[in-house]
N, C-alpha and C positions, 0 to 999 in steps of 0.2 A: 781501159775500163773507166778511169778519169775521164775524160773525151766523152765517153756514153754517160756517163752520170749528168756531168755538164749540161748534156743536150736536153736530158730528160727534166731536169730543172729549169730551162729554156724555156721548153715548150710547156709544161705547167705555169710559170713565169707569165705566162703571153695571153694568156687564155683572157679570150675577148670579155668586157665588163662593160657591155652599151649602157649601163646606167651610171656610169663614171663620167665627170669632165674632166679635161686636163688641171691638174693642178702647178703650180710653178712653184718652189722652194723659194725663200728671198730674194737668191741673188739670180736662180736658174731655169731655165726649162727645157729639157730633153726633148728633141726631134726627131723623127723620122719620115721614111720618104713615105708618099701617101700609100704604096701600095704593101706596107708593111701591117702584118693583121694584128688585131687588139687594139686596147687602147689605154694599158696598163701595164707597167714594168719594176719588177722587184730591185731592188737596190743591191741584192747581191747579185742579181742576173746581171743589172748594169756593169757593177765592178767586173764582173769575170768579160762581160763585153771589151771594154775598155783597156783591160790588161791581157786582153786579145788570147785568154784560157776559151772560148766560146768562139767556135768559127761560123756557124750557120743558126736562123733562125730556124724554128720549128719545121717551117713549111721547107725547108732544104736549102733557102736562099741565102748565099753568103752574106756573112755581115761586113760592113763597111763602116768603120767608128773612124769620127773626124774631131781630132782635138784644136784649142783655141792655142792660140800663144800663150808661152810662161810666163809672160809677163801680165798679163789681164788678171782683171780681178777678176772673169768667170772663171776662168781656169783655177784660179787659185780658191775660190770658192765649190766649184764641183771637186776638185780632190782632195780637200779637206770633208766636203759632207760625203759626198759618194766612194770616193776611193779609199777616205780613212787618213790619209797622209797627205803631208804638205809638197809642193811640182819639187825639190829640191830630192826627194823620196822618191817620188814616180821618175823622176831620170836616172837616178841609180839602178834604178828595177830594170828599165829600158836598157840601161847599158848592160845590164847583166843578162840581159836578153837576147840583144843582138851578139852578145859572141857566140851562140847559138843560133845566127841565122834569123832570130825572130824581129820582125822590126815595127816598132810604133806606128803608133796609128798616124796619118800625116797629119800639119799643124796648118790653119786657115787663121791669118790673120784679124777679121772681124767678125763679126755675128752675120753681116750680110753675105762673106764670104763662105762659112758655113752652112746658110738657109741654101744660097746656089746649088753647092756641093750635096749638101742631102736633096735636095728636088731633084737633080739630073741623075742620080745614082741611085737604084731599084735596091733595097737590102741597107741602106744608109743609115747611118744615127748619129747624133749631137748635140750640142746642147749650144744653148743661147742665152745671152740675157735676158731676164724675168721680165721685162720691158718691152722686147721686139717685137713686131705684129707679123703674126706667124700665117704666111701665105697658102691657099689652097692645094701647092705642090707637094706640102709637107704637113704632119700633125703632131700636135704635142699630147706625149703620152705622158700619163699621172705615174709619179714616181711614188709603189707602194710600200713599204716598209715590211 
């Protein structure tokens, strides 16, 4: 029942806003691969993305969330504003996770190695520093409140 509520907030969540531009938080800007639809995503839909409670977008296509290293200050700035907690919290979560088989999202070393990662993976999402020039293979979606 969980799982279907999820989804259905998902897909609300997603709903296309063509009169929107990407907007970037200070330090961030959330990515996706280009064939992912909208161009607006709720900040609770992201956390449940990312804490991998939300396995599929709307349209049925798995999702694929790629985190930065713990050590970066994006990392440590997206889960202080989006996830609410500081990486120290989100690895406790993770380890309490995987003893049930669920496993974290995988970790890309730089912003460039994330833009890769979301371009070549259809269902992709990420985030990057608010600075990167965000290539045609991917788009950044406005993080809405």
């Amino acid at each position: 029942m969980r799982r279907v509520l999820s989804s259905v907030v998902l897909i609300a969540a997603l709903a296309l806003s063509a009169a929107s531009s990407p907007a970037s938080n200070a330090g961030f800007r959330v990515i996706v691969h280009h064939e992912v639809k909208g161009a607006r995503i709720a900040r609770g839909t992201l956390t449940s993305i990312f804490l991998k409670q939300v396995p599929r977008w709307g349209d049925g296509t798995p999702i694929f969330p790629i985190d930065q290293s713990v050590r970066s200050d994006v990392r440590r700035t997206f889960s202080g504003e989006v996830l609410n907690q500081g990486v120290a919290e989100v690895q406790l979560y993770w380890q309490r996770k995987m003893l049930n088989g669920v496993v974290p999202p995988p970790v890309k070393t730089s912003d460039e190695d994330v833009v890769n990662y979301v371009s070549s993976t259809p269902g992709a999402i990420g985030y990057v520093s608010a600075s990167v020039a965000i290539p045609d293979s991917v788009k950044a979606v406005e993080l809405a409140d």
